[in-house]
C-alpha positions in Angstrom: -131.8 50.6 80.9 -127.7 50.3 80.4 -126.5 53.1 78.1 -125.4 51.5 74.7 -123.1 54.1 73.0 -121.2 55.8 75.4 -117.5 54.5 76.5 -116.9 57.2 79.5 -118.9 58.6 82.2 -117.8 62.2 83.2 -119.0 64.3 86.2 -118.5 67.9 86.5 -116.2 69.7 89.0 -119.5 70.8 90.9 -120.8 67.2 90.7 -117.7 66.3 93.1 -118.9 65.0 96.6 -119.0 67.2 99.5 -118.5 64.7 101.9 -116.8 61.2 102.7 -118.8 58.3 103.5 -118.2 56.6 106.9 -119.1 53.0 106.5 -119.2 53.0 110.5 -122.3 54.2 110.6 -124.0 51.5 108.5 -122.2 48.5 109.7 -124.0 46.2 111.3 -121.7 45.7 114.3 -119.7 48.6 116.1 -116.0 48.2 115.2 -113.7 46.7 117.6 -111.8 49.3 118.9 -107.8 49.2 119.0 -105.9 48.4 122.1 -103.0 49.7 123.9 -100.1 47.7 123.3 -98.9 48.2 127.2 -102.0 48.7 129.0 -104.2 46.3 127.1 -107.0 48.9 127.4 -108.6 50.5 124.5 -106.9 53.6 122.9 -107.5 57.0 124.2 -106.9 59.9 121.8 -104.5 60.8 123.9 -102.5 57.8 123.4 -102.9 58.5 119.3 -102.1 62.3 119.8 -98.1 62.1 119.6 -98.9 60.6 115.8 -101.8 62.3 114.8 -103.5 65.7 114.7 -106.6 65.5 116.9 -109.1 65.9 113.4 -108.2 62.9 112.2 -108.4 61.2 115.4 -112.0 62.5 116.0 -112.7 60.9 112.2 -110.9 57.5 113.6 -113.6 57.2 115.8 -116.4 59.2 113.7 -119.8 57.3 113.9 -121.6 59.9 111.5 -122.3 58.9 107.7 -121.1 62.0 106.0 -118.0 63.9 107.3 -117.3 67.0 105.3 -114.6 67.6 102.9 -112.7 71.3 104.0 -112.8 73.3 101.0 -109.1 73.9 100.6 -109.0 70.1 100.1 -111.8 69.7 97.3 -109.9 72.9 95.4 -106.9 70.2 94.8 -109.1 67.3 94.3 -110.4 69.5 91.8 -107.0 68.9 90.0 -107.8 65.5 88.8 -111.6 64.5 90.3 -114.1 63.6 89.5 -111.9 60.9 88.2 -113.7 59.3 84.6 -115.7 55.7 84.7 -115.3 53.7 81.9 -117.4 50.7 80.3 -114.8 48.1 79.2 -116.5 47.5 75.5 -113.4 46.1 74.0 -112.5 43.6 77.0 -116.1 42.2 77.2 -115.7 41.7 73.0 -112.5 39.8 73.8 -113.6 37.9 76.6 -117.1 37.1 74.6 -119.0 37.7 78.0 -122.5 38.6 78.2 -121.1 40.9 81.4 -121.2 44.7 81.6 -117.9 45.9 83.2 -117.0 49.0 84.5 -113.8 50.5 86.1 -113.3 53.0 88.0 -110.0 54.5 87.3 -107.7 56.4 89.4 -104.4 56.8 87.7 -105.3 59.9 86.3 -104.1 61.7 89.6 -101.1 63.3 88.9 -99.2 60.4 90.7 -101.2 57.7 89.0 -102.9 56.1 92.2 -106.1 56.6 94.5 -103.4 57.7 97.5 -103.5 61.8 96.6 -107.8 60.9 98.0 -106.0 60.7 102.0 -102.6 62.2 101.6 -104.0 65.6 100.3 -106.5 65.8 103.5 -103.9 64.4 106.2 -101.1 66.7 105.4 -104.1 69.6 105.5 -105.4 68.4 108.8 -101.4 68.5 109.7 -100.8 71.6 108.7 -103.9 73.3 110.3 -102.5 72.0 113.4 -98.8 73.6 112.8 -97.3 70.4 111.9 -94.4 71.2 109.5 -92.8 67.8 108.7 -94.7 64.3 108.3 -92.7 60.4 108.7 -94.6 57.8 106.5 -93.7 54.0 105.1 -94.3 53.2 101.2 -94.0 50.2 99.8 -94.3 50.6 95.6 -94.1 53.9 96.5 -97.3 55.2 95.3 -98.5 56.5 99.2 -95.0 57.5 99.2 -95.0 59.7 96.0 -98.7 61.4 97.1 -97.4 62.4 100.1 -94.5 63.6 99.4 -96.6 65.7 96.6 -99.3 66.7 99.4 -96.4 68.0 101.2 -95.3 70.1 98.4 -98.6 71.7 98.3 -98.5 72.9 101.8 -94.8 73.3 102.3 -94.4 70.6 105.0 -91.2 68.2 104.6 -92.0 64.7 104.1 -89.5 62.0 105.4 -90.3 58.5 103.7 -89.0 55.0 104.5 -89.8 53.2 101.2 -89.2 48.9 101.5 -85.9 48.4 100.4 -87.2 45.4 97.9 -89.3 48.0 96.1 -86.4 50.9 96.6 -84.3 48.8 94.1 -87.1 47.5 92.0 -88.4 51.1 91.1 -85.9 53.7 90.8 -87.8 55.7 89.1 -91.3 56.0 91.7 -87.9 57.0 94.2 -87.1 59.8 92.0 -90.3 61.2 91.8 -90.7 61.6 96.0 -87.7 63.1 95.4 -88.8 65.9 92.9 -91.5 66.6 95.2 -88.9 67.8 98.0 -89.3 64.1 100.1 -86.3 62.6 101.4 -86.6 58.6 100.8 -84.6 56.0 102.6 -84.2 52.5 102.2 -86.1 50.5 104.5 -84.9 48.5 107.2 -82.4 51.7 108.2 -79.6 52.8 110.4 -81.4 55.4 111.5 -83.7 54.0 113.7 -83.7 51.7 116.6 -86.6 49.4 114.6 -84.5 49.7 111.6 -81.1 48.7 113.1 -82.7 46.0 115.4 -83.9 44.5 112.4 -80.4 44.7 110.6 -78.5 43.0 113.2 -81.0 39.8 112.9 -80.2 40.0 108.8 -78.2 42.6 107.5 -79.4 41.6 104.2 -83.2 42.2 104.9 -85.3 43.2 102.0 -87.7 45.0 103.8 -91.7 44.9 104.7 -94.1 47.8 104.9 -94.1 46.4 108.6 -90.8 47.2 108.7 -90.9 50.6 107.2 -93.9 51.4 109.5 -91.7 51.0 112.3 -89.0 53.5 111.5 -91.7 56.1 110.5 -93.5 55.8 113.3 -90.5 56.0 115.2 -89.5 59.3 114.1 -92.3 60.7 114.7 -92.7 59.3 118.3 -89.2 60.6 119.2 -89.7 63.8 118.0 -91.1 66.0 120.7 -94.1 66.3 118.9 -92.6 68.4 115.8 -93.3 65.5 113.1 -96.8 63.1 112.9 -96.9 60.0 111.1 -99.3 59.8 108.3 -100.2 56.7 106.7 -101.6 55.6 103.5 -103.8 52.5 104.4 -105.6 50.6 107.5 -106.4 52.5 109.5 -110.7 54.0 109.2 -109.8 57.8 108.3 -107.8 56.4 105.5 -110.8 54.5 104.0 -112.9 57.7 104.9 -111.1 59.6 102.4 -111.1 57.4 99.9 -114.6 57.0 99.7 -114.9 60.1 97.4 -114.0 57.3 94.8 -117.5 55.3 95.3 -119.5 58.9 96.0 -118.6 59.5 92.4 -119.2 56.2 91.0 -122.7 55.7 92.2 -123.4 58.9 90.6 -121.5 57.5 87.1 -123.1 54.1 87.6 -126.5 56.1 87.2 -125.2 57.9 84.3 -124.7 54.7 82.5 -128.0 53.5 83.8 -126.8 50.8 85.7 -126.1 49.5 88.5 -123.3 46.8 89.8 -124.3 43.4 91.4 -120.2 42.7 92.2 -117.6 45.0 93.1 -114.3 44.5 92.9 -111.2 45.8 94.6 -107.3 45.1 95.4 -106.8 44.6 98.8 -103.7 45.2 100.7 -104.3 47.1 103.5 -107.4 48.2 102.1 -107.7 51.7 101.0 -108.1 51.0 97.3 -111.6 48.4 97.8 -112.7 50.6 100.2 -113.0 53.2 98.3 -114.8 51.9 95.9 -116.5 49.8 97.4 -117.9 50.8 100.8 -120.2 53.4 99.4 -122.0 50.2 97.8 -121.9 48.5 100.9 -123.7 51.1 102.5 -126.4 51.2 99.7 -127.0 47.1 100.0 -126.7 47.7 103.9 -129.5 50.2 103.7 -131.2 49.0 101.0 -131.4 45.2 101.5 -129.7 44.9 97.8 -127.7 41.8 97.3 -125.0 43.1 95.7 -121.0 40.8 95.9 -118.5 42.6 97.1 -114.9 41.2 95.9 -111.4 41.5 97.7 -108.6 40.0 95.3 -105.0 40.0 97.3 -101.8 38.5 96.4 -101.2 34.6 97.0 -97.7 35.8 98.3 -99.7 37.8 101.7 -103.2 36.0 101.7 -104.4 38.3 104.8 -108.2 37.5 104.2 -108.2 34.5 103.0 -105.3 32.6 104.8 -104.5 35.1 108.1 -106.2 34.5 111.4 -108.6 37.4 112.4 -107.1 38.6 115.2 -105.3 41.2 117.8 -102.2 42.3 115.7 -99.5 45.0 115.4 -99.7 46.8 112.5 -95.9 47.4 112.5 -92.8 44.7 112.7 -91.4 45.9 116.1 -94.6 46.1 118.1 -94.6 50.3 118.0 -98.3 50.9 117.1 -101.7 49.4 118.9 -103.0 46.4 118.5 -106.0 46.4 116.0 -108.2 43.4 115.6 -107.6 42.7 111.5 -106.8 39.6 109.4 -103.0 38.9 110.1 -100.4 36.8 108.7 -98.6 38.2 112.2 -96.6 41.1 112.6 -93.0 39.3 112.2 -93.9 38.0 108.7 -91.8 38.5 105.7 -93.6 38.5 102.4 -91.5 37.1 99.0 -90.7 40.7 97.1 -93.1 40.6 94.7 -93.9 43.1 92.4 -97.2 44.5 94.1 -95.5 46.3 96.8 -98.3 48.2 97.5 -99.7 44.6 98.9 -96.9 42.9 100.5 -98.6 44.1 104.0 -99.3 41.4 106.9 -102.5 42.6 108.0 -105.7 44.2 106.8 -107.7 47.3 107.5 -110.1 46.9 110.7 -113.5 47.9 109.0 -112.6 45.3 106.2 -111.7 42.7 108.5 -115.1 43.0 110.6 -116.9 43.1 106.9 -115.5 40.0 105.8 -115.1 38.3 109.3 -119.2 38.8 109.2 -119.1 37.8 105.5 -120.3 41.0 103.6 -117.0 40.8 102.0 -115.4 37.8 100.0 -112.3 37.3 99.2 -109.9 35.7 96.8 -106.0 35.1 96.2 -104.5 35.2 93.3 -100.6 34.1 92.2 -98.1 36.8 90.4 -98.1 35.3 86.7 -101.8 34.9 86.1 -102.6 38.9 87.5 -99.7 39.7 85.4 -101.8 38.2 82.5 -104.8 39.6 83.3 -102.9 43.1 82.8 -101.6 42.6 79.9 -105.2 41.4 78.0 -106.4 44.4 79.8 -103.6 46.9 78.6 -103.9 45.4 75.0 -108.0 45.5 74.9 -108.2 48.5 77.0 -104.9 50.7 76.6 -104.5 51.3 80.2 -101.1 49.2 81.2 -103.0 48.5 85.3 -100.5 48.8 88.6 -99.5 45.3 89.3 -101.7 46.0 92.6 -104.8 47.0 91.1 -104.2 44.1 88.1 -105.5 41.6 91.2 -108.8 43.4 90.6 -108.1 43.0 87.1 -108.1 39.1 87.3 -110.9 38.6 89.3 -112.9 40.9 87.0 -112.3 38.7 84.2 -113.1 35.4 85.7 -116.3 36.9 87.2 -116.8 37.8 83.8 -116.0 34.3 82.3 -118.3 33.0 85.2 -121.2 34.9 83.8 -120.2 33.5 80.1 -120.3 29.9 81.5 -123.5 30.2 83.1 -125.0 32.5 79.8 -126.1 35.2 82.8 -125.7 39.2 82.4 -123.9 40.3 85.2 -122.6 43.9 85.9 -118.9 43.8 87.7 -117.4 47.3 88.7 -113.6 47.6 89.4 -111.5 49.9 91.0 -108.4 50.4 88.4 -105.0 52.4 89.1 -102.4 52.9 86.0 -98.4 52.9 86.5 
C-alpha cells in the first residue's frame, strides 16, 4: 500500500549497498564485445592496459551480478549516500495526475551530480595500482569536477580537457576543478596531436566530448604508462558503479510501499539511466515484471532514437576501440547546447544492446520544452534540475499527463541531478 504522509525516503549509512549490480549477468544476450581498431579482433586486456588499471578491466568484462564495493570507497560514499528519494506531492498537485512520482536525486554529492558514484572508485582502483596522475574529457563539467575532487582525496593530479563550448558557457563548473587541484584546458587543444589536427580543419572549433576524449586519451597513451585515462560514461564499469543509485532505490521504493512500472533516465552516454535504472531491469529480467524503462536524450544528439546501431569510435580521431553502440558517427559535431553532459555521438554498449533488443525505449526531446519542464519542476519542487537530468524531467511529466488522459494510476521513478 503507497505511503500517504511521508515526502522523503531516508536510508541509513549501514543500509548503503555493499556491492554494485552488473546488469551483464541478467541480460538476455552476452554483450558484444569491443574491437581493436587495427586488428579488427576483439580487445585483450592487454590492449586496455596502457589506459586502465587491470581492476577495472577485470570489471569491464565481469559476468558476476554483484561486484564488491572496497571499503575505503563506501567510507567516502558515506559522505553524501545513501542519497534521499523523494515523492513529488506538489508536482503531481500541479500537474492534476492521478500518477505517483518519485525521484531519485543525486545533487546532493558535494559536486551536485551522480559522477562522484565512478570517479571516487576509478581514481581508488588507480591509486592502488601506483598511478599518480589521471587524463579525462568533461563536457558540462560535472565528470570533470568529481574527478578532479576524487583526485583530491587520494592525492593524484587530474589533467581535464573540458569542451571548449561548455568551457565558456560555465566558468564557474571550471573554477571548481580548479579548486580541487585539476588543471582544465579548453578542448580542441595545442597540446595534443588530436587536438591540433582538429584545429587546423577549423580553428574556430567549439569542441565535442569526442573531441576532448581524444586529447585525454592521448595523454595518457603517450605517457609511458605514468597517467590512465578515466572516464565518466560508456563504457560497463562506469554503469557498474553507478548502480549503487538503483541498489538504494529499490530499498526506498519499498519504504514508500511502492513500486515503479516506468523508469526514467537522461541518457547521454548512459551513466545517469543506468544507474537508476538497470537495477530494475534486472528485477523485471528476473522476475518476468513488466515494468517501462525510459531513455529521454536531447533532439540536438538523438543517439537512440535517430543513430544507427553500430561499430563506432567512441572518440573524434579514431584513438579508442570500436564498441558496437547507437552512433550519430564519430566525426559528428553536436549544436552547443546547454546539456553538455549529452552532446556525446554514441551511447553506452550495455544500453545500446538493451534498447537494440527493446527492453529500453527511448525518446528525444528539443532544448525549450526540457527547459520548461525544469522550471515547473524547480517552482513545484524547489530543486532547480541540471539541464541534463531536466530531459528526465520532461518525459516524467508527460508520462504523468499520459496517465491523467487515460484516468490510470501509474508510478514513474526519475533519476534527478541539481546544478
Amino acid at each position: 500500500m503507497p505511503d500517504k504522509i511521508h515526502t522523503k525516503y531516508l536510508l541509513s549509512e549501514d543500509q548503503m549497498p555493499r556491492a554494485w549490480y552488473n546488469i551483464v549477468s541478467d541480460m538476455p544476450n552476452p554483450p558484444v564485445p569491443p574491437l581493436h581498431p587495427g586488428t579488427q579482433k576483439p580487445v585483450t586486456p592487454d590492449d586496455l592496459a596502457p589506459l586502465f588499471p587491470m581492476a577495472l578491466i577485470q570489471q569491464e568484462v565481469s559476468t558476476e551480478r554483484y561486484i564488491e564495493i572496497p571499503d575505503p570507497v563506501r567510507q567516502i560514499y558515506a559522505q553524501w549516500r545513501p542519497s534521499p528519494l523523494y515523492r513529488a506531492r506538489r508536482l503531481e498537485k500541479a500537474l492534476d495526475t492521478p500518477a505517483r512520482i518519485y525521484y531519485k536525486y543525486e545533487g546532493v554529492s558535494p559536486v551536485g551530480s551522480h559522477k562522484p558514484n565512478t570517479a571516487v572508485p576509478q581514481a581508488f582502483y588507480n591509486k592502488e595500482e601506483g598511478i599518480k596522475k589521471l587524463s579525462t574529457e568533461t563536457g558540462a563539467g560535472q565528470w570533470g569536477s568529481a574527478l578532479a575532487m576524487a583526485g583530491a582525496f587520494f592525492g593524484m593530479d587530474v589533467e581535464i580537457f573540458m569542451v571548449k563550448v561548455s568551457y565558456e558557457q560555465k566558468p564557474y563548473r571550471r573554477s571548481m576543478m580548479q579548486t580541487y587541484g585539476a588543471s582544465v584546458h579548453a578542448s580542441p587543444t595545442n597540446l595534443t596531436d588530436a587536438g591540433r589536427s582538429i584545429l587546423e580543419k577549423n580553428p574556430e572549433n567549439m569542441g565535442s566530448l569526442g573531441i576532448a576524449i581524444s586529447e585525454a586519451v592521448e595523454v595518457a597513451a603517450k605517457s609511458g604508462g605514468t597517467t590512465k585515462y578515466a572516464l565518466g560514461s560508456v563504457l560497463n564499469h562506469v554503469m557498474l558503479h553507478q548502480t549503487v543509485i538503483g541498489e538504494e532505490a529499490l530499498l526506498q521504493m519499498e519504504m514508500a510501499g511502492d513500486y515503479p512500472d516506468i523508469v526514467v533516465g537522461c541518457v547521454g552516454g548512459g551513466s545517469n539511466f543506468s544507474g537508476l535504472v538497470f537495477p530494475f531491469i534486472g528485477q523485471a529480467l528476473r522476475k518476468g515484471l513488466k515494468t517501462r524503462f525510459l531513455a529521454a536524450e536531447p533532439m540536438a544528439c538523438p543517439s537512440l532514437t535517430k543513430g544507427v546501431y553500430a561499430y563506432d569510435f567512441g572518440d573524434t580521431v579514431g584513438m579508442t576501440p570500436l564498441m558496437k553502440m547507437h552512433t550519430l558517427g564519430h566525426d559528428f559535431m553536436p549544436p552547443g547546447i546547454h546539456s553538455g553532459g549529452l552532446r556525446y555521438h554514441g551511447m553506452s554498449p550495455l544500453i545500446s544492446q538493451l534498447h537494440n533488443e527493446g527492453i529500453i525505449d527511448a525518446r528525444a526531446y528539443h532544448q525549450n520544452p526540457v527547459f520548461e519542464a525544469c522550471v515547473q519542476f524547480a517552482r513545484t519542487e524547489g530543486i532547480v534540475p541540471a539541464p541534463e537530468a531536466g530531459h528526465a524531467v520532461r518525459a516524467t511529466i508527460e508520462e504523468a499527463l499520459r496517465a491523467k488522459e487515460a484516468g490510470e494510476e501509474r508510478v514513474i521513478l526519475f533519476n534527478l541531478c541539481g546544478h
